[in-house]
TIFI-183319 format. One record per residue: z, x, y of N, C-alpha, C in turn; residue in one letter. Coordinates in steps of 0.02 Angstrom, whole numbers, plus 50000, padded with zeros to 5 digits. Layout:
BEGIN
ZXYZXYZXYA/...
//
This chain:
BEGIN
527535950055503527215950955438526475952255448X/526335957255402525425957255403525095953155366X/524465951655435524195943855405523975945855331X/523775952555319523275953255270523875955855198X/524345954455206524975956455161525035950155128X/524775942055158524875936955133524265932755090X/523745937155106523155932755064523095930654987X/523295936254962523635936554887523905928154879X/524595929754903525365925954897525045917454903X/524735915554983524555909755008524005908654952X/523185911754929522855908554890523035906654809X/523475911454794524135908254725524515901854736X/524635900854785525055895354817524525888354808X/524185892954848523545883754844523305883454798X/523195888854740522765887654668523185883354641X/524095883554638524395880254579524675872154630X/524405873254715524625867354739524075862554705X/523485864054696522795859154692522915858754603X/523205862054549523275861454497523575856154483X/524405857054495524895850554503524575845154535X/524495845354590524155839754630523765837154622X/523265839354590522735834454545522925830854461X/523565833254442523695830454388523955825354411X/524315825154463524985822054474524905813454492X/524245812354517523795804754526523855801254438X/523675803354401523715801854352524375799154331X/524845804154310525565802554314525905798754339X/525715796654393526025792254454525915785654420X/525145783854399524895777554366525365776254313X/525275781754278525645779354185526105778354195X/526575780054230527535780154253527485771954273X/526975768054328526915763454337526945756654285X/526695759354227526975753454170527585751954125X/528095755954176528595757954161529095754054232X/529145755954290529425756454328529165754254416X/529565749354421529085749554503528755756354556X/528425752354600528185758854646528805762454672X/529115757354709529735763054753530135764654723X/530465760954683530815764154606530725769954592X/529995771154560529735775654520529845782654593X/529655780554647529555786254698529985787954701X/530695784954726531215785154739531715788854681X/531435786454637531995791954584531665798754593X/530995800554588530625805754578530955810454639X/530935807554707531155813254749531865814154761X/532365809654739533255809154731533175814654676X/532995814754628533025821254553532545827954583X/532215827054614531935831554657532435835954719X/532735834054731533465832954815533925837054747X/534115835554696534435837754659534405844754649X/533805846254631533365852854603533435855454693X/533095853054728532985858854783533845861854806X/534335856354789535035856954805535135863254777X/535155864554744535325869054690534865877454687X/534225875654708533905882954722533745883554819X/533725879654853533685878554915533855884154949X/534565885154940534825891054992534855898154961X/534575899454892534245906254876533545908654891X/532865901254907532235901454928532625903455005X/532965899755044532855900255098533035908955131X/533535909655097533555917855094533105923155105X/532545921555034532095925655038531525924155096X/531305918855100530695916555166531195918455220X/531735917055221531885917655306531705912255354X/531865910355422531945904755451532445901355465X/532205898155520532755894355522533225888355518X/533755884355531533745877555506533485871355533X/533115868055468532665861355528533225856755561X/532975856055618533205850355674533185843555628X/533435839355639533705832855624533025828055636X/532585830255679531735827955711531485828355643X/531465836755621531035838255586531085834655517X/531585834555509531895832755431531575823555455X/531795822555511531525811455501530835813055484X/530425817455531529825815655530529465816155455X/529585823755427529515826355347529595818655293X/530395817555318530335812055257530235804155254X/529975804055313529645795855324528805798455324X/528555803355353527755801655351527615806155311X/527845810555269527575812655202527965812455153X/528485810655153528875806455087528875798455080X/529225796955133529245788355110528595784055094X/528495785655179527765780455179527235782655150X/527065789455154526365791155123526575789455049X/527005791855015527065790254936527115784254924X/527315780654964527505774554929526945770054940X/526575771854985525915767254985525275769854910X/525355777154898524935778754856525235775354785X/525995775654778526345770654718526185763654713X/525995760054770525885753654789525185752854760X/524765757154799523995756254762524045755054709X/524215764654687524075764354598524205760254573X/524375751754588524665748154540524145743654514X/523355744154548522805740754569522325745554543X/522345751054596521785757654596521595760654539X/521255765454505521385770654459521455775854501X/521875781254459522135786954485521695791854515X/521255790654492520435794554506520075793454584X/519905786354580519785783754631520315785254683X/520855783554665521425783854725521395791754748X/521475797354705521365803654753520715804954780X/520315801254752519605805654793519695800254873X/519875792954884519825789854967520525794154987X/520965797454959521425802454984521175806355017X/520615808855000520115815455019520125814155074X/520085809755118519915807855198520615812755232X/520965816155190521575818155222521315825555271X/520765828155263520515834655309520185831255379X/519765824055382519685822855418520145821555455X/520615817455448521155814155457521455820455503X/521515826255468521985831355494521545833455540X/521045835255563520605837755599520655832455668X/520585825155641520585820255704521235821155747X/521865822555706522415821555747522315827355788X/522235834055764522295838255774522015839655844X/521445836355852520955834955903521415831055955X/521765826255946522155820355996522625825456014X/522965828555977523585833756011523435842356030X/522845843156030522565847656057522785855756011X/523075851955956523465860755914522745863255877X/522205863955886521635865455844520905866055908X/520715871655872520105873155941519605864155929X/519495864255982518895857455999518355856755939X/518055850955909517625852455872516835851455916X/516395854655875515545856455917515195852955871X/514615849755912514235849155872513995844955813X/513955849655743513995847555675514605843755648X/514995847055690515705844055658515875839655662X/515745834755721515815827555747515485824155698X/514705824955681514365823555623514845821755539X/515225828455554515585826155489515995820555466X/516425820355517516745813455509516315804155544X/515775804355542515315799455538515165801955448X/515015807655429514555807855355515325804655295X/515785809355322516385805455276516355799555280X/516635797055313516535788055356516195784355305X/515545786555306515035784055275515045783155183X/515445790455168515745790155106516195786155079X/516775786255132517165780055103516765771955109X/516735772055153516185763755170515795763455087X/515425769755062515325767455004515595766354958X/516145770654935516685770654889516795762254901X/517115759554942517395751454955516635748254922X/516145749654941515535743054951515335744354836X/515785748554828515505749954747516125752454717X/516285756454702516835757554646517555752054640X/517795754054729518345749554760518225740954727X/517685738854760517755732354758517595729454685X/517475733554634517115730854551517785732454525X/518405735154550518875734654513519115727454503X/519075724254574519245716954562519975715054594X/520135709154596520895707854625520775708054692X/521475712454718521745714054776521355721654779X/521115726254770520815732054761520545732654817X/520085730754857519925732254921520485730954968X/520965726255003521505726255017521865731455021X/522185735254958522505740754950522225745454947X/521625745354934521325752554956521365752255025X/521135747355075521065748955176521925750355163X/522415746655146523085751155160523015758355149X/522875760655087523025765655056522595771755114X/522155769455145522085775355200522475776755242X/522965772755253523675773955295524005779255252X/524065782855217524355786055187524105793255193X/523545794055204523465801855234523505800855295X/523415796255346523415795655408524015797455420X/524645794755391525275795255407525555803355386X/525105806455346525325813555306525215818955363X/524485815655401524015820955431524565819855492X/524715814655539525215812255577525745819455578X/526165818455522526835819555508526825828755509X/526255829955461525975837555454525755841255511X/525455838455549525485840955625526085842155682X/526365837855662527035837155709527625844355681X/527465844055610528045850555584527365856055586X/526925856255590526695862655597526735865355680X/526695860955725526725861355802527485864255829X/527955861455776528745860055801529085864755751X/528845865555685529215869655650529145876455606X/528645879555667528435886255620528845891355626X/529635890955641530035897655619530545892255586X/530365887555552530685883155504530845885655422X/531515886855389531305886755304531075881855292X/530435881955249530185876355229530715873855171X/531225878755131531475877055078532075870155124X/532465873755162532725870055196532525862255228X/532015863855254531665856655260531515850555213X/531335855655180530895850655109531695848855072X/532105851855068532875848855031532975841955058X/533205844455140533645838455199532955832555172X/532235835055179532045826355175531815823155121X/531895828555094531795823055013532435819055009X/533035821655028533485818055022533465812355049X/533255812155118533225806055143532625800955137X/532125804155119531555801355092531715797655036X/532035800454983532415795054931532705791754942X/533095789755003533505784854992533025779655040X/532505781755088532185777855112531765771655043X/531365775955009531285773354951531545769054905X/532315772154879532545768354850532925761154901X/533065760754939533355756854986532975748854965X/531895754054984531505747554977531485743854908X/531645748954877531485745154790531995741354784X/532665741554844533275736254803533105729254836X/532515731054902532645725354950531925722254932X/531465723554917530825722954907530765723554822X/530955724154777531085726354701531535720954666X/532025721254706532725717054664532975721354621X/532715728254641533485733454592532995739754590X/533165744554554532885751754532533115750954463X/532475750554417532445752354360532205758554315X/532815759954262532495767154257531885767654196X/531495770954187531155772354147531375769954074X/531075768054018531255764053964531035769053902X/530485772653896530395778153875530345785853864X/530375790353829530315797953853529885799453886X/529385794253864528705799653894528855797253988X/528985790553978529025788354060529685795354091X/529955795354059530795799554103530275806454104X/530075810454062529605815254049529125815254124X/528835810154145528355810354190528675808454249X/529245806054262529635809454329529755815654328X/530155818354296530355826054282529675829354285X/529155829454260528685831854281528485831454396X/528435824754394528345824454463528725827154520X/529385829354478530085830254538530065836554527X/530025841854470529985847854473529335848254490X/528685849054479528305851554493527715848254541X/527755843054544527415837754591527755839554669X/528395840554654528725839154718529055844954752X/529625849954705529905853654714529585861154735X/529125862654686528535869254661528225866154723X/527715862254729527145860154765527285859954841X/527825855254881528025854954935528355862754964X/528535863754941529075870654940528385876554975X/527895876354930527445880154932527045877455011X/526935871054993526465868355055526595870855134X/527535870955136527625869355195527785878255221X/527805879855166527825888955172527135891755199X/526715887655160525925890455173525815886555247X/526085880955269525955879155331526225884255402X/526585887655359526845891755420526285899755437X/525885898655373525505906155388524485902755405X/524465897855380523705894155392523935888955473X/523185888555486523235880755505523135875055456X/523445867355491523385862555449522605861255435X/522255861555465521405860255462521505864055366X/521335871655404521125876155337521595872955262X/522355872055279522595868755221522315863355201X/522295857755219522155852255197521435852555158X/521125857455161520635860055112520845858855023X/521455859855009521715854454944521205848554927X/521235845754974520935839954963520285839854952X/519685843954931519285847054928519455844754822X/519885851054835519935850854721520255845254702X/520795844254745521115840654693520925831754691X/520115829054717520265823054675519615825254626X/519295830454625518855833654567519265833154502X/519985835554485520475836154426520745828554422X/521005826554486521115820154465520425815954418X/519845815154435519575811854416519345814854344X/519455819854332519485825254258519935821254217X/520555822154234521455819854218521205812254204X/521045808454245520925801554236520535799954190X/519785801354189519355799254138519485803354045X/519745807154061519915811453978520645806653954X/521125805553991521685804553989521785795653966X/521585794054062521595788254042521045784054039X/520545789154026519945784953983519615778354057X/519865782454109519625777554173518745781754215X/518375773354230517895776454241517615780654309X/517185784854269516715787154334516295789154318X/515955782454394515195781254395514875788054444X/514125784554443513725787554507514135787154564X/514215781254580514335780554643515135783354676X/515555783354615516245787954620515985794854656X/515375797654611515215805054632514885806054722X/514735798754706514115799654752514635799754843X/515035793454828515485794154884515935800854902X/516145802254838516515809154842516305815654898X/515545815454872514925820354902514865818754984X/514975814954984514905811755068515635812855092X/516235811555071516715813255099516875821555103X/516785826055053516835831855055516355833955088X/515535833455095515265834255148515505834055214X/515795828355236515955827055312516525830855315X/516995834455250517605838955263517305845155292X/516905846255255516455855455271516155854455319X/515825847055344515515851155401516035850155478X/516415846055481517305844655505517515852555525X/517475856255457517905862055455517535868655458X/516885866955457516435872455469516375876255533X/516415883855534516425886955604515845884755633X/516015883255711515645883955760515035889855784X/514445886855799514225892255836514455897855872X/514115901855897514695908255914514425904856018X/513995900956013513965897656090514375892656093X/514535887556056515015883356057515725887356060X/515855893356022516625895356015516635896956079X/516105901456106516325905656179516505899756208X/516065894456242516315886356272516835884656274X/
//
């Protein structure tokens, strides 16, 4: 394929991935006064497994590829289905939705560091090392002010809740290294499937059951998350992983806790301060300069 036949297709892809994806923090919260964390996750990607069942092997047609290995499918739905979601469901139960996507944001560093340990990404120079000390520094503030005035358990679950891009950036490396003549449609089916039942498994053992939603609007905001949170969004991600690197993708994380924190404060009327902005600025800083080209003496090097 010509690279330049896909620029179109891939920046459509990431406009409506960072759209959904910044609503979708929000959603996650409100469903929460409704329904447990793994509950709530666990139905979302089982009704999700449903939907990809059903259009799966007409996407996979058109992309082309081939079928994921039994690797690919564990790794997909334990470190970016089970665990990463279910720790961000766990937060939100503490966090606001706002806050919770912008310490998400650490997910480019995150991808950049692994990337660095397994050698799939040129070396970083320089400025760039800088960046992830300037992020660093962003979250350290986020905890020392927004995090900790929520109160409770809130700092606690926020240091978990960085396990959750860690485990994304983890998992996202391993299928971009292992599965680039992969259908992503194919992939993303086999592990949502099993990603749900990883999920639901915990809500029977850790929960004492799976409860379903009690209102429309709650059933409404799964169906929202499973078609378009999950189905639209993943589908797209792991397609676009096959034509970017993970570095340049994970650039998402860039917009989408800007909308989240839009979505949150209009919506649910949750705050943001200075210091929300101020940490934000420091973590997206240390993303750009992370992801910023090298000197043209450092590249030759």
């Amino acid at each position: 394929m010509n690279p330049g036949s896909i620029v179109t297709p891939v920046r459509i892809a990431v406009t409506v991935m960072c759209l959904v994806w910044g609503s979708t923090w929000f959603v996650v919260r409100e469903g929460l006064s409704e329904m447990q964390p793994f509950g709530s996750g666990g139905m979302r990607f089982f009704l999700a497994w449903l939907v990809m069942s059903a259009v799966a092997p007409g996407i996979a047609a058109r992309e082309g590829g081939e079928r994921p290995t039994w690797r690919l499918v564990v790794v997909m739905a334990t470190g970016n289905f089970a665990i990463s979601y279910g720790i961000v469901y766990w937060a939100e139960q503490t966090l606001p939705s706002g806050l919770t996507a912008v310490l998400w944001a650490v997910f480019p560093l995150m991808t950049a560091g692994v990337s660095q340990l397994q050698g799939t990404e040129a070396r970083l120079h320089g400025a760039q090392w800088w960046g992830l000390v300037v992020g660093f520094v962003g979250v350290v503030l986020l905890f020392l002010t927004d995090v900790r005035s929520v109160g409770g358990d809130a700092v606690e679950r926020g240091l978990v809740l960085l396990l959750s891009p860690l485990v994304s950036a983890l998992a996202t490396a391993y299928i971009k290294r292992h599965g680039a003549h992969v259908s992503a449609a194919l992939l993303n089916r086999s592990a949502l499937l099993l990603g749900s039942l990883m999920l639901l498994t915990a809500a029977l053992l850790v929960e004492g059951g799976i409860s379903p939603p009690s209102t429309a609007k709650g059933a409404l905001g799964i169906m929202y998350l499973a078609l378009f949170g999950t189905v639209l969004t993943f589908t797209l991600y792991f397609w676009v992983l096959r034509q970017a690197s993970t570095v340049a993708l994970s650039l998402i994380a860039y917009v989408t806790p800007a909308i989240a924190l839009v979505v949150g404060a209009s919506l649910g009327e949750e705050t943001v301060t200075a210091w929300t902005l101020g940490g934000l600025t420091f973590v997206l800083l240390g993303c750009a300069l992370v992801l910023r080209r090298p000197a043209a003496g450092a590249a030759r090097a």
